[in-house]
MARZALO-732044 format. One record per residue (C-alpha): residue in one letter; x, y, z. Coordinates in Angstrom, 1 decimal. Example, Ala and Ser with C-alpha at 12.3 -4.5 7.8 and 13.67 -1.06 7.14 Angstrom:
@res = A | c1 = 12.3 | c2 = -4.5 | c3 = 7.8
@res = S | c1 = 13.7 | c2 = -1.1 | c3 = 7.1
% end
This chain:
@res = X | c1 = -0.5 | c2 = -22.9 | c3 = 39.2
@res = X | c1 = -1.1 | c2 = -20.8 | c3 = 42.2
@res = X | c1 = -3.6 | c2 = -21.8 | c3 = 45.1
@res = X | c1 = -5.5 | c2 = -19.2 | c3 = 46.6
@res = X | c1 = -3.7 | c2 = -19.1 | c3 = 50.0
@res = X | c1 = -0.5 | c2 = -18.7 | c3 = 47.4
@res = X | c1 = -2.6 | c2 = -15.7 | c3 = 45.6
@res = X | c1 = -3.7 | c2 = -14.0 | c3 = 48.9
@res = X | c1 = -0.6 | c2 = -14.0 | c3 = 50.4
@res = X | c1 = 1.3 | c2 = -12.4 | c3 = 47.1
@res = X | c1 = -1.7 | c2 = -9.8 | c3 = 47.1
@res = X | c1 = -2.9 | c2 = -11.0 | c3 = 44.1
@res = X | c1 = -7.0 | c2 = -10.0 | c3 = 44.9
@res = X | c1 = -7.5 | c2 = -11.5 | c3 = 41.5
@res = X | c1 = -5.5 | c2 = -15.2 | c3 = 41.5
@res = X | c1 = -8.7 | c2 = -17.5 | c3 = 42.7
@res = X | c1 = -10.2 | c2 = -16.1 | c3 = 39.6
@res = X | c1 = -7.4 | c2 = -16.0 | c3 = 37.3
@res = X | c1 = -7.4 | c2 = -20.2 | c3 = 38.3
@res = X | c1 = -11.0 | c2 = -20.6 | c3 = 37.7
@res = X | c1 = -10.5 | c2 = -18.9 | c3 = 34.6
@res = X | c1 = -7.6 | c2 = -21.3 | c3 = 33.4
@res = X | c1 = -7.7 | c2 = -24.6 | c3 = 35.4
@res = X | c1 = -9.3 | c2 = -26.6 | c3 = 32.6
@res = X | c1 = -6.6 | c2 = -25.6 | c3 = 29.9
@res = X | c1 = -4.1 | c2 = -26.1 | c3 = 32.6
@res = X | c1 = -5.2 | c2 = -29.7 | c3 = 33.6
@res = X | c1 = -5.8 | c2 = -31.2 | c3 = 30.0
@res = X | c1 = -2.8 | c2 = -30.6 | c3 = 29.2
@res = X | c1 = 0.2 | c2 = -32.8 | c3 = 31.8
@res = X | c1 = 2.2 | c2 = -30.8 | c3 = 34.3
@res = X | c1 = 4.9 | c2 = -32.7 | c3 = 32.6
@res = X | c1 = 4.2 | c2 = -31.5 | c3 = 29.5
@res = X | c1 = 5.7 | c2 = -28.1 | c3 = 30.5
@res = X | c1 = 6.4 | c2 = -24.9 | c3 = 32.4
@res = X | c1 = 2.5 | c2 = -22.7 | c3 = 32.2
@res = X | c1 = 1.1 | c2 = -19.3 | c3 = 34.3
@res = X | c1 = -1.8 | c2 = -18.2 | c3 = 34.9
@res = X | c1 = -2.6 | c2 = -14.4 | c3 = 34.0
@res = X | c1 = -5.1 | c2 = -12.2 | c3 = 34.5
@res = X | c1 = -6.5 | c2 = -12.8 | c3 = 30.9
@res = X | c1 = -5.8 | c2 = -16.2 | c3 = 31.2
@res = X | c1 = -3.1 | c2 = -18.8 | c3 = 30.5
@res = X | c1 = 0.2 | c2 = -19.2 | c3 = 29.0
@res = X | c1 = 1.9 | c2 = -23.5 | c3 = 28.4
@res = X | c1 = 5.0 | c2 = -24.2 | c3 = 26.9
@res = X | c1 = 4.1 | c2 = -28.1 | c3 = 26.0
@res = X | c1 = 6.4 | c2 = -30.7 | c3 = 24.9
@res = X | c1 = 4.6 | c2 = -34.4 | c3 = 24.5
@res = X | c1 = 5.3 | c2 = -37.5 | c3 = 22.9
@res = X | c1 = 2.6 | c2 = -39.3 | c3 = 20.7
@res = X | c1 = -0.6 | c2 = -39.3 | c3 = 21.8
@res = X | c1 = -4.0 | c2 = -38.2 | c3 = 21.6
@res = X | c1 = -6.6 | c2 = -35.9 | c3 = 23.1
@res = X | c1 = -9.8 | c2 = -34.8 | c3 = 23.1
@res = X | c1 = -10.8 | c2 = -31.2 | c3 = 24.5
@res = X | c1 = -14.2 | c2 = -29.2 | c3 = 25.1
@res = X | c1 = -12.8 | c2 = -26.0 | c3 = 25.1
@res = X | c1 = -14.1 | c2 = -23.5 | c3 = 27.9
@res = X | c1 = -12.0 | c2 = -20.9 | c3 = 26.9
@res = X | c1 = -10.7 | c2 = -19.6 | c3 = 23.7
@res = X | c1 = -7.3 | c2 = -21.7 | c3 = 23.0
@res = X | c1 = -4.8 | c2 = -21.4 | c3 = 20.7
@res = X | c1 = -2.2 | c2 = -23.5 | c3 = 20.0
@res = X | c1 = 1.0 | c2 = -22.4 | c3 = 18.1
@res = X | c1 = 3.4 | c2 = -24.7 | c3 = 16.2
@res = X | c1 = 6.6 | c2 = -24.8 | c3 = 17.3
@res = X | c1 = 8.3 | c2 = -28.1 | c3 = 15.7
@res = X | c1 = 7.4 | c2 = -28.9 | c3 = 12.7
@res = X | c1 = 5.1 | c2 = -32.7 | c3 = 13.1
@res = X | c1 = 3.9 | c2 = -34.8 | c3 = 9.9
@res = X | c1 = 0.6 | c2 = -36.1 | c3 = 9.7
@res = X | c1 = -1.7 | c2 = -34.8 | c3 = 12.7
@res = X | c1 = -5.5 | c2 = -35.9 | c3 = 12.6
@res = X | c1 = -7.7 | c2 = -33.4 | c3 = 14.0
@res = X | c1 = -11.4 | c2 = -32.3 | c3 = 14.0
@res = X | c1 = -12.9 | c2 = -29.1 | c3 = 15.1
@res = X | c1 = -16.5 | c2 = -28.5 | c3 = 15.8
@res = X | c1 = -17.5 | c2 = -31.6 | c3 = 13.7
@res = X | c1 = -16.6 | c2 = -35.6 | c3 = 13.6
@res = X | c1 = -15.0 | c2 = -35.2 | c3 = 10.0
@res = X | c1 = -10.9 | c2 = -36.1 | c3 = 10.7
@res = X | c1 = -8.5 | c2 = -33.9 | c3 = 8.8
@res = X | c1 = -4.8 | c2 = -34.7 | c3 = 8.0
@res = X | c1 = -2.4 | c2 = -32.5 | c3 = 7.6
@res = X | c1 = 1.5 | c2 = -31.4 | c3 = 8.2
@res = X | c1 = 1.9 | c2 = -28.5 | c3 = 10.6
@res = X | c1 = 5.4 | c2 = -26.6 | c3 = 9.7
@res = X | c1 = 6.3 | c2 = -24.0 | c3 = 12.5
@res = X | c1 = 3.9 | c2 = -21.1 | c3 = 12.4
@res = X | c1 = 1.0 | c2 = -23.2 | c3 = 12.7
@res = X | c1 = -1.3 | c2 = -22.3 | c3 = 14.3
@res = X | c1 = -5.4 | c2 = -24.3 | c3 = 15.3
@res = X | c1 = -7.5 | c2 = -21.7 | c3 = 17.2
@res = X | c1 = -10.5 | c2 = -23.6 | c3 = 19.2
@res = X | c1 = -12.5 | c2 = -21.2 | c3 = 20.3
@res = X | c1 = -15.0 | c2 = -21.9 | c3 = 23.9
@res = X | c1 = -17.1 | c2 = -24.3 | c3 = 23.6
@res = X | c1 = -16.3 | c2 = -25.9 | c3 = 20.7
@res = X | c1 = -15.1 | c2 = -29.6 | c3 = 20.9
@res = X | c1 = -12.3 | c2 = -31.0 | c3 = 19.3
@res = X | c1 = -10.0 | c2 = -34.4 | c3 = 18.6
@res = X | c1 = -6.3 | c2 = -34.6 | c3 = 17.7
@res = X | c1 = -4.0 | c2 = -37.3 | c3 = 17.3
@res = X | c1 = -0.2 | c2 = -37.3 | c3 = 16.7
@res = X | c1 = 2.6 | c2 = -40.0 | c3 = 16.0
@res = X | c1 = 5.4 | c2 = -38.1 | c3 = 16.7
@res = X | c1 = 6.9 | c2 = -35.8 | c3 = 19.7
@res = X | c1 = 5.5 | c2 = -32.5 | c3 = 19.1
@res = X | c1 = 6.4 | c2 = -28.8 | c3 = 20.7
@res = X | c1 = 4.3 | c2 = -26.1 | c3 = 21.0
@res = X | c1 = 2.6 | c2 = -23.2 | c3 = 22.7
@res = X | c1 = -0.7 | c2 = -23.2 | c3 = 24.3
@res = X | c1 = -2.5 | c2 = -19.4 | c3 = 24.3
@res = X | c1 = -5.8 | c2 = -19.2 | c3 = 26.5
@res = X | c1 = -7.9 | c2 = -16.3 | c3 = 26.8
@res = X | c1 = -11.0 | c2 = -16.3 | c3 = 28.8
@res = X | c1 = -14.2 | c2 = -15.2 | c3 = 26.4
@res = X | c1 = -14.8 | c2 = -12.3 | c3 = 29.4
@res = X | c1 = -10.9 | c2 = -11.5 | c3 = 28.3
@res = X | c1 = -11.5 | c2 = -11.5 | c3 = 25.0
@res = X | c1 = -15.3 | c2 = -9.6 | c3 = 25.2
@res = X | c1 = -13.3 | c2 = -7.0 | c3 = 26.8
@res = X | c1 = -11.0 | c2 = -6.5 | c3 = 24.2
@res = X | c1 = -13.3 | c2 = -6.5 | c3 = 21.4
@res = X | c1 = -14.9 | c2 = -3.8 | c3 = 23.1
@res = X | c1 = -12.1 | c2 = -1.2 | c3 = 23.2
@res = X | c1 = -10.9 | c2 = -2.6 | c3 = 19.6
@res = X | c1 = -14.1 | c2 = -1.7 | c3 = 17.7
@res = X | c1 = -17.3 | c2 = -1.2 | c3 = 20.2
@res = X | c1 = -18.0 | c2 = -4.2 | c3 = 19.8
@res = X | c1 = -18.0 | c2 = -7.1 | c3 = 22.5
@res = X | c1 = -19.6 | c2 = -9.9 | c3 = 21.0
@res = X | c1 = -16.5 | c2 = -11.1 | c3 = 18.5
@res = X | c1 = -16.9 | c2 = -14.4 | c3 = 17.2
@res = X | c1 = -13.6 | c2 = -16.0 | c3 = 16.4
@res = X | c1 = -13.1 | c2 = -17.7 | c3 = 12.6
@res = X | c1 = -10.5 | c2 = -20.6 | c3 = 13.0
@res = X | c1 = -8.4 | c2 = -21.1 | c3 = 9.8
@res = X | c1 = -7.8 | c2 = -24.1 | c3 = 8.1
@res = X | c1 = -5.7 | c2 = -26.6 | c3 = 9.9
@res = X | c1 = -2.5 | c2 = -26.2 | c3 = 8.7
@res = X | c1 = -2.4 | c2 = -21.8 | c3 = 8.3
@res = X | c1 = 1.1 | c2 = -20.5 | c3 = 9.4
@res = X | c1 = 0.7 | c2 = -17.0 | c3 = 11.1
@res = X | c1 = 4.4 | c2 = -15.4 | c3 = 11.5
@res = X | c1 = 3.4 | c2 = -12.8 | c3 = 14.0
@res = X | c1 = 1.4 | c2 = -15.2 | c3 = 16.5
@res = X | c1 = 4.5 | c2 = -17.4 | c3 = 15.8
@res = X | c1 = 6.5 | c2 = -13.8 | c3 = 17.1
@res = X | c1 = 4.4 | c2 = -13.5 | c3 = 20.2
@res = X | c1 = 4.5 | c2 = -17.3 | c3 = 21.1
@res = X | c1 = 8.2 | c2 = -18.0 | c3 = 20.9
@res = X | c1 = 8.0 | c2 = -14.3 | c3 = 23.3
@res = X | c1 = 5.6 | c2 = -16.2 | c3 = 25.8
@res = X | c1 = 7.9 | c2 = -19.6 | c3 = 25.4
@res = X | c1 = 11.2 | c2 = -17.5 | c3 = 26.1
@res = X | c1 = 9.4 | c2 = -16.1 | c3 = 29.3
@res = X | c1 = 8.6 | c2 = -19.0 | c3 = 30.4
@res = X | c1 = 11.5 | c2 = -21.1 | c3 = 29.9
@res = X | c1 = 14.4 | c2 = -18.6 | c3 = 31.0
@res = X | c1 = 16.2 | c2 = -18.9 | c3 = 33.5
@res = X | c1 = 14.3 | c2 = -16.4 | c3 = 35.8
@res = X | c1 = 10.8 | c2 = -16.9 | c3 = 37.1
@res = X | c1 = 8.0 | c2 = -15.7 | c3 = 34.7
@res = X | c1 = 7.0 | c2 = -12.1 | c3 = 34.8
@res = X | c1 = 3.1 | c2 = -12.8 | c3 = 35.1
@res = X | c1 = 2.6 | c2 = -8.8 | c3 = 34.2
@res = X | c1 = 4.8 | c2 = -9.2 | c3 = 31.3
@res = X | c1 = 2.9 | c2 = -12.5 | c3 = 30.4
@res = X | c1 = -0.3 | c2 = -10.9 | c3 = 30.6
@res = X | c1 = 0.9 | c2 = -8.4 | c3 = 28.4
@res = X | c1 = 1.6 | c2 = -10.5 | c3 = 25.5
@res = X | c1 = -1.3 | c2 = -12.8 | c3 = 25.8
@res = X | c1 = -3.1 | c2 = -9.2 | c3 = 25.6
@res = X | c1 = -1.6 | c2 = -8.8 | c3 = 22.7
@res = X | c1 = -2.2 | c2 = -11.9 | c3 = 21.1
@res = X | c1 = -5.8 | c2 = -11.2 | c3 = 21.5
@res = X | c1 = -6.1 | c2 = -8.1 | c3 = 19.8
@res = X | c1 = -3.9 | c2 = -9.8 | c3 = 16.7
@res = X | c1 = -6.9 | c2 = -13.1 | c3 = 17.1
@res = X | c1 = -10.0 | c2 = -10.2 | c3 = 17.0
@res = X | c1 = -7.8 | c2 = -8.1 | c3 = 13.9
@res = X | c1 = -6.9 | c2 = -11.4 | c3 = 12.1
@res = X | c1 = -9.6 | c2 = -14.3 | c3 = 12.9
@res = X | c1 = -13.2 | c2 = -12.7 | c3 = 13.5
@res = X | c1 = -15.3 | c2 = -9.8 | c3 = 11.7
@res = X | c1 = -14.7 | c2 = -7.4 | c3 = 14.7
@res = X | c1 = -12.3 | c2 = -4.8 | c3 = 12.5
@res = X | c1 = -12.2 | c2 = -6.0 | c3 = 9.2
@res = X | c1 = -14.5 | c2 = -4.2 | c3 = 6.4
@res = X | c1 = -16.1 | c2 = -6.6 | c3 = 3.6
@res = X | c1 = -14.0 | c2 = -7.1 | c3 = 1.0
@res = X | c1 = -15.0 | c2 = -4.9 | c3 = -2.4
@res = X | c1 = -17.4 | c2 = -6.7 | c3 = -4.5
@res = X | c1 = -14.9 | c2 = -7.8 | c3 = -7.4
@res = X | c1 = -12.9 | c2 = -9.6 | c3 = -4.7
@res = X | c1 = -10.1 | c2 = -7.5 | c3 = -3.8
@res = X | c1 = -8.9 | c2 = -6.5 | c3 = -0.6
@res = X | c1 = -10.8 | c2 = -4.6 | c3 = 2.1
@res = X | c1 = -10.0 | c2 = -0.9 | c3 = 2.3
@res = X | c1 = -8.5 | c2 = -1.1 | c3 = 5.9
@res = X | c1 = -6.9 | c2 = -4.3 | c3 = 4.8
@res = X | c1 = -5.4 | c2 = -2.6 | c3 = 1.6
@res = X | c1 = -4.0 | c2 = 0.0 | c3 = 4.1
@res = X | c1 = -2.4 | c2 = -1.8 | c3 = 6.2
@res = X | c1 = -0.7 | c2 = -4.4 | c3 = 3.4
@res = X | c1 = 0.4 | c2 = -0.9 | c3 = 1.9
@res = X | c1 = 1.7 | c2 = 0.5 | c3 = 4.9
@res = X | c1 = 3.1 | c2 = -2.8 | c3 = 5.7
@res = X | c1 = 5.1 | c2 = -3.4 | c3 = 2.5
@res = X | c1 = 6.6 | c2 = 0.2 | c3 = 2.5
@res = X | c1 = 8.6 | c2 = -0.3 | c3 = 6.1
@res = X | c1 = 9.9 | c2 = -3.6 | c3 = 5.2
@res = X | c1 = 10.0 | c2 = -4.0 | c3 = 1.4
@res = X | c1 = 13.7 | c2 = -4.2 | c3 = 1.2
@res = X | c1 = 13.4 | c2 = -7.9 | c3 = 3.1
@res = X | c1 = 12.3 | c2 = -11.3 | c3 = 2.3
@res = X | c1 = 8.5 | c2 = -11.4 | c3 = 3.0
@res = X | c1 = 6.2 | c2 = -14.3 | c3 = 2.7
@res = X | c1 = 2.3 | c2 = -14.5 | c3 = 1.3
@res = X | c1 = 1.1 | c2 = -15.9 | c3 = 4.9
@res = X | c1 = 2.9 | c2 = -13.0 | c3 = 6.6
@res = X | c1 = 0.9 | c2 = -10.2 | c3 = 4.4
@res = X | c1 = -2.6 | c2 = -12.2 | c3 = 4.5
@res = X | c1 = -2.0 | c2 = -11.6 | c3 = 8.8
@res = X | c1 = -1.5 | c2 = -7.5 | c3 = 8.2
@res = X | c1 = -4.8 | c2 = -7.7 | c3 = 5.9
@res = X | c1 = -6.8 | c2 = -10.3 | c3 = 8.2
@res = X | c1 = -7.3 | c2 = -12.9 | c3 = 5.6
@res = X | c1 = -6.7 | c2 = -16.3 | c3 = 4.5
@res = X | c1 = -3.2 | c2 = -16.4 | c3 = 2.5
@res = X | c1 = -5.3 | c2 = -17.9 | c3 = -0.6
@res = X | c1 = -7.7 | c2 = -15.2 | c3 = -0.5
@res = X | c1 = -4.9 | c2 = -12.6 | c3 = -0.4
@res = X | c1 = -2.8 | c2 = -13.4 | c3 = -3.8
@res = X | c1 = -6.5 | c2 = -13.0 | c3 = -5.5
@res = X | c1 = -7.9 | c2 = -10.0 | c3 = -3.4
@res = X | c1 = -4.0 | c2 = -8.0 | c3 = -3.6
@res = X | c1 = -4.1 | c2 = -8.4 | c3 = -7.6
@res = X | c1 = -7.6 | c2 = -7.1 | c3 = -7.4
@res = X | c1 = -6.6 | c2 = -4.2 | c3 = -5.5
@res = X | c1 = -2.9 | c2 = -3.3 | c3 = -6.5
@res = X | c1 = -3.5 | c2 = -4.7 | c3 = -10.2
@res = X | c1 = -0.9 | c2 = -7.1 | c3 = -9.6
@res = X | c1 = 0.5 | c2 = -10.2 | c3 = -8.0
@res = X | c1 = 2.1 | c2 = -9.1 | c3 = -4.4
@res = X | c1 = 5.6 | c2 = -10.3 | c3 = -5.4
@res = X | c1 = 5.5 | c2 = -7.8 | c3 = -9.1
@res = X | c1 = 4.6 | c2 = -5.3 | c3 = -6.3
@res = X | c1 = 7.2 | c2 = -5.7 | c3 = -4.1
@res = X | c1 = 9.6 | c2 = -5.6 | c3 = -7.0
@res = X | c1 = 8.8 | c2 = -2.7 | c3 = -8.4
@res = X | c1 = 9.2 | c2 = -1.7 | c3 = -4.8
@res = X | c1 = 12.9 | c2 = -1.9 | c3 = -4.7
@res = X | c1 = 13.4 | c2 = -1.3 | c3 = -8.4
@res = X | c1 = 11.9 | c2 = 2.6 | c3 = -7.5
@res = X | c1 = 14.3 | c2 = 2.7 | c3 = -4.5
@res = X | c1 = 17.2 | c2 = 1.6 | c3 = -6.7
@res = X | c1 = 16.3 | c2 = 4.0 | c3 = -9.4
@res = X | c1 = 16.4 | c2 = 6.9 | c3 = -6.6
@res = X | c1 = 19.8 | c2 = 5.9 | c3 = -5.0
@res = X | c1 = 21.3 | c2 = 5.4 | c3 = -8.6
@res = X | c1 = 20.3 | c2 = 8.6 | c3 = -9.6
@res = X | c1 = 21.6 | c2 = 10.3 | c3 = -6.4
@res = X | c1 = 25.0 | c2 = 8.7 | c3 = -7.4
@res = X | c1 = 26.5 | c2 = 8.7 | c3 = -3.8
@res = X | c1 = 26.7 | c2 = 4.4 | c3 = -3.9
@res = X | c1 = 28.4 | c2 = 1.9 | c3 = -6.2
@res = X | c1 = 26.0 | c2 = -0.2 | c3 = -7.9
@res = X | c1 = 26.8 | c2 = -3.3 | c3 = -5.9
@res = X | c1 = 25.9 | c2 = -1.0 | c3 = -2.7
@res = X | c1 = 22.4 | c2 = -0.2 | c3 = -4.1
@res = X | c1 = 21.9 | c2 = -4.0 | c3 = -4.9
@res = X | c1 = 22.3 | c2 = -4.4 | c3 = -1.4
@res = X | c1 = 20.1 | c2 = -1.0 | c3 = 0.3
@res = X | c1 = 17.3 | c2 = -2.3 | c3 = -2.5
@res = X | c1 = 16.7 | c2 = -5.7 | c3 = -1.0
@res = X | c1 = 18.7 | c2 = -7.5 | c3 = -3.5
@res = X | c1 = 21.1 | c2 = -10.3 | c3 = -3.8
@res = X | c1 = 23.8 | c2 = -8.5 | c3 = -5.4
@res = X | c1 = 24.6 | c2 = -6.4 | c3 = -8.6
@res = X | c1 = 23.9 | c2 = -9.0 | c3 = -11.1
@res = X | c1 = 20.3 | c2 = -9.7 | c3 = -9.5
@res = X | c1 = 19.9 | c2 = -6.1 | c3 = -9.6
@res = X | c1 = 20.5 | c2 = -6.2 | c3 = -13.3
@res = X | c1 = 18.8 | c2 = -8.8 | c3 = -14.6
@res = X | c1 = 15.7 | c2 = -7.9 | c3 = -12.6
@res = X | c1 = 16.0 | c2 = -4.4 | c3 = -13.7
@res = X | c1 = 16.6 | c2 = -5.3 | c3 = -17.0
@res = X | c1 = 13.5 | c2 = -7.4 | c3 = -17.2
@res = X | c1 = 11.2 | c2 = -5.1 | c3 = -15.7
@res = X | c1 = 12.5 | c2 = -1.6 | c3 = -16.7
@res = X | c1 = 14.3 | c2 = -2.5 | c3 = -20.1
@res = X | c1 = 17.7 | c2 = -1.0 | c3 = -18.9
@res = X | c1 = 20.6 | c2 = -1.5 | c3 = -16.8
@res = X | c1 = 21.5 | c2 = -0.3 | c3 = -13.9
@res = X | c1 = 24.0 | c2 = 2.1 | c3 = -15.2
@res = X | c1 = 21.9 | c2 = 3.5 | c3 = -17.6
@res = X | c1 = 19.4 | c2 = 4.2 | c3 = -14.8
@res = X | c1 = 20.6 | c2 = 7.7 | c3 = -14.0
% end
């Protein structure tokens, strides 16, 4: 972490600030826990420590982002009631500023630590909806989010490569990791749901947008429930709701409409098709076609 002789004499005007901003997420966590920055926005660690415990008063919000999977953490947030749980990769615990919290772990754990400063994050809010006064909604301990996932093994590349950090480019994608916090975690984008439970209109959107560009792929529940800003159990309900039903029926039919089209069009064996379409191969193709369409493949022209 830069000093402010180090900061004034890379004319960086901002880097006694930038180290108020971060110092406390900086000093909980050991220097020999990993390589960290300080940004503009706030601060960046890529932490590797052995069993232990801790207990933090968060002054700014934190985030921190599984990136080995670790059995049988106990945690509390904002409360004295201790949760277990198993956190695969993708976990993610969001504690936002000035909320205290406990956690406990028996085994060597690895992840990423995001810090934005609640100025940071005001100033986001603002130019995402108008609004500056965001509240963040942490998730249930053990919620996987793919795409903060994305961004953290982005920050824990930076900082672990073989050149020094980028602090620009690390600014850049704890920026962006904000924005996904405000779109996913607080009320600051996201219209109430409909009142028989389904999906918000925005959220619908985006899910449909979403599953269009990259239907022909494996996707998971957890990864769709980020796009609409929910929690993954509240999406399976709210999609059926919407789409009338289940998100995997959807994505089906999906790649059963795009087989149909490239079948028809006749310029790609059937084993091809399996393969544009998003499945296995021809004999998946079939069966699924013939469950849900009644016919074959080769009867589909």
């Amino acid at each position: 972490m830069k000093n402010a002789d180090e900061a004034r004499e890379s004319g960086d005007s901002r880097g006694v600030d930038r180290d108020r901003t971060a110092r406390y997420v900086l000093d909980i966590i050991p220097e020999s826990a990993g390589p960290r920055r300080a940004t503009a926005r706030g601060s960046v660690i890529h932490s590797v420590r052995g069993p232990g415990s801790q207990t933090f008063l968060a002054k700014e919000h934190s985030t921190g982002i599984v990136l080995r999977p670790v059995h049988k953490l106990r945690a509390s947030l904002g409360s004295d009631r201790i949760t277990e749980y198993d956190a695969p990769v993708g976990c993610l615990v969001i504690n936002p500023a000035g909320v205290d919290s406990t956690l406990a772990w028996s085994q060597t754990r690895e992840n990423a630590v995001v810090s934005i400063s609640p100025e940071a994050l005001s100033e986001l809010a603002a130019h995402e909806s108008g609004l500056a006064d965001a509240e963040l909604e942490p998730p249930a301990f053990g919620t996987v989010d793919l795409r903060a996932l994305n961004i953290a093994q982005m920050i824990t590349a930076e900082l672990t490569g073989m050149l020094p950090p980028n602090e620009l480019y690390l600014d850049s994608l704890l920026t962006v990791f904000g924005v996904h916090l405000l779109r996913t975690y607080t009320s600051c984008n996201r219209q109430t749901a409909s009142p028989k439970g389904g999906l918000s209109p925005v959220g619908a959107r985006r899910v449909r947008e979403y599953l269009n560009e990259n239907f022909v792929r494996k996707i998971m529940v957890a990864e769709l429930a980020s796009v609409a800003g929910v929690s993954p159990n509240h999406f399976i309900v709210g999609f059926a709701r919407t789409f009338g039903m289940p998100p995997h029926r959807y994505l089906i039919n999906l790649r059963l409409d795009l087989a149909d089209k490239l079948l028809v069009g006749g310029e790609f064996a059937i084993a091809e098709v399996a393969y544009l379409a998003g499945f296995s191969d021809q004999s998946h193709l079939a069966a699924t076609m013939k469950k849900y369409r009644g016919r074959t493949p080769t009867k589909a022209g």
